[in-house]
Residue, then its C-alpha position, 0 to 999 in steps of 0.5 A: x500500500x501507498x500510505x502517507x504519515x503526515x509526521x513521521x519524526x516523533x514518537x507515534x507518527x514515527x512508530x507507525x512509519x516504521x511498522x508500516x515500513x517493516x511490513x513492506x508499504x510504500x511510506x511518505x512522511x511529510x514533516x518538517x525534519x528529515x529524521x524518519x524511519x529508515x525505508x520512508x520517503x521524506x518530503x518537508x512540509x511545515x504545516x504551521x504556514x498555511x503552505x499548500x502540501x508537496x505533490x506526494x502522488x497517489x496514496x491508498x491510506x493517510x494517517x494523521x496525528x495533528x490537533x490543529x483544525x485548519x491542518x486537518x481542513x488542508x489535509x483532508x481537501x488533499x486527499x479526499x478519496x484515501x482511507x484516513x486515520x485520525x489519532x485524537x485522544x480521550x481527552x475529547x470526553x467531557x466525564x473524567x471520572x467515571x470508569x469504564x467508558x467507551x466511545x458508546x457511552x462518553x459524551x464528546x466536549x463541544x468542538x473548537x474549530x480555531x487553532x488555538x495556543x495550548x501554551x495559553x489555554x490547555x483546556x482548548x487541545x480536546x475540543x479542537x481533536x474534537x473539531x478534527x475529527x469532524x473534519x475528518x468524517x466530513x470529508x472522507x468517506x473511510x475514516x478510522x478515529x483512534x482515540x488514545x490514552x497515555x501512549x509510553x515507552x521508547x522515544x515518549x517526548x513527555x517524560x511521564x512514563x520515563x520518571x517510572x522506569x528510571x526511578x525504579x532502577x535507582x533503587x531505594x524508597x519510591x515515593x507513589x501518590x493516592x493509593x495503590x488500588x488507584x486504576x491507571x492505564x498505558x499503551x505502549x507506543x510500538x502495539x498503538x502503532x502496530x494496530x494503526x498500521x493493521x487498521x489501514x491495511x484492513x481498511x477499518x472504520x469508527x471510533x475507537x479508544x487507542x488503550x490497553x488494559x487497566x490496573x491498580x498503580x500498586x500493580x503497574x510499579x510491581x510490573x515495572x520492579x518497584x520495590x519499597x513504595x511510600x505512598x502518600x494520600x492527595x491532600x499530603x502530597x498537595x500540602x507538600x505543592x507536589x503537582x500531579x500527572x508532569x511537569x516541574x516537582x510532579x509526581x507522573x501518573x498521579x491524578x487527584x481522586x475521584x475527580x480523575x477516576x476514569x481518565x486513566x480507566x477505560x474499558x479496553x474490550x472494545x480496543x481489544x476486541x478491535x485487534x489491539x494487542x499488547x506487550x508485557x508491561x515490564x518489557x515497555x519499562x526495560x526497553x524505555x530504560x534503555x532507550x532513555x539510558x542510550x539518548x542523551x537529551x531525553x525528557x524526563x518529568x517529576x520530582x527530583x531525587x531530592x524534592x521525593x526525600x523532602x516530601x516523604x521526610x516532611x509527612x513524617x514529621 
């Protein structure tokens, strides 16, 4: 198959070059860097000038990752007859606290069909994926929407996944947050983008979660090799102005309960029954170690060492 990834760089988008790549597909990526997968063909396009894209000749698939709906309106008027598939994101549901949902039961949040600057509001990057994928089911006739939760494992540009692994290996005391009965739920990069590439191939329609199966957070860290792990309930760790899910003095993965209970625990049967298949979660955590240990420059989110030592001498007091 001619199958054109707009990307083809970073992480998903360049996962899904390489798999398809693998399997013997005729692969463009348009993006702006010329670092994709060996195999692919690269034409640059910077979709952020409005530029018109680059004559890529016939293509039988599109798959897209873009949250910006006038990227999406561009692209789409390009290559109308190709089957598409669009990666949204869970975040397009207004209920993040009910466990269990699917795309039959959630409600949507209303569309943003402006770009918008996710550096000023945050709060707009689900109704925009909500815009585009309207776009996507009105202009093409055979469209997939695939809407992930936490994508991990080697090359994650977030560092929230990445802090797990390599704290676990530096040993010692493991400060975790809530409560290790709190549900939380991964899929790993390389199986999101392998069953992307088998959808195009199979030529698959509808909307569908992009997630693996859900699992206390006690579980995950066990998986991943934890051993000794303090856990600190909410409120301690927001005394302590530790701040959850990334960024500066973070706790990655750690959401607030019950106000984020479902966001991390959707129910995977329907991803499943959809030919999503996963690896062995300790293998996502040894190979992202590996891949952080081999990348100098890679991100990682979270609490120092120092920072988690203060916190937990600080409840103890």
């Amino acid at each position: 198959m001619r199958i054109l990834v707009l990307g083809g760089s970073v992480f998903l988008s360049r996962a899904v070059a390489a798999d398809a790549v693998a399997r013997g597909h005729d692969v463009t990526c348009l993006c702006r860097s010329a670092d994709v997968p060996d195999g692919a063909r690269h034409l640059a396009w910077d979709r952020s000038t409005g530029a018109a894209p680059p004559d890529v000749g016939d293509v039988d698939a599109v798959v897209d990752v873009a949250r910006h709906p006038s990227w999406l309106r561009t692209a789409v008027a390009a290559w109308p007859d190709a089957h598409w598939t669009f990666v949204s994101t869970i975040n397009v549901y207004v209920d993040e606290s009910t466990p269990h949902g699917t795309p039959a039961t959630l409600a949507l949040r209303d569309p943003e069909p402006e770009d918008r600057d996710l550096s000023v509001d945050m709060e707009a990057y689900g109704p925009m994926k909500v815009a585009c994928e309207d776009i996507v089911r009105a202009g093409v006739e055979r469209a997939f929407v695939v809407r992930p939760g936490l994508i991990v494992g080697p090359g994650d540009p977030t560092g929230r996944f990445t802090y797990w692994p390599a704290r676990i290996a530096d040993g010692g005391e493991i400060l975790a947050g809530g409560s290790p009965d709190d549900v939380v739920q991964v899929i790993d990069v390389r199986d999101l983008a392998a069953w992307i590439v088998g959808a195009v191939e199979a030529g698959t329609t509808g909307d569908v979660d992009g997630v693996g199966p859900a699992m206390p957070f006690g579980d995950l860290l066990a998986q991943l090799g934890a051993g000794t792990v303090t856990w600190l309930a909410d409120d301690v760790l927001e005394s302590a102005e530790v701040a959850p899910w990334s960024g500066p003095r973070s706790l990655p993965l750690w959401l607030p309960r019950p106000a984020y209970d479902g966001m991390l625990a959707h129910d995977w049967t329907p991803s499943r029954d959809a030919g999503l298949r996963v690896r062995p979660l300790a293998e996502t955590g040894h190979d992202t170690l590996a891949w952080l240990r081999a990348t100098p420059g890679a991100v990682v989110t979270g609490l120092t060492r120092e920072e988690e030592a203060e916190v937990i001498a600080q409840a103890r007091a």
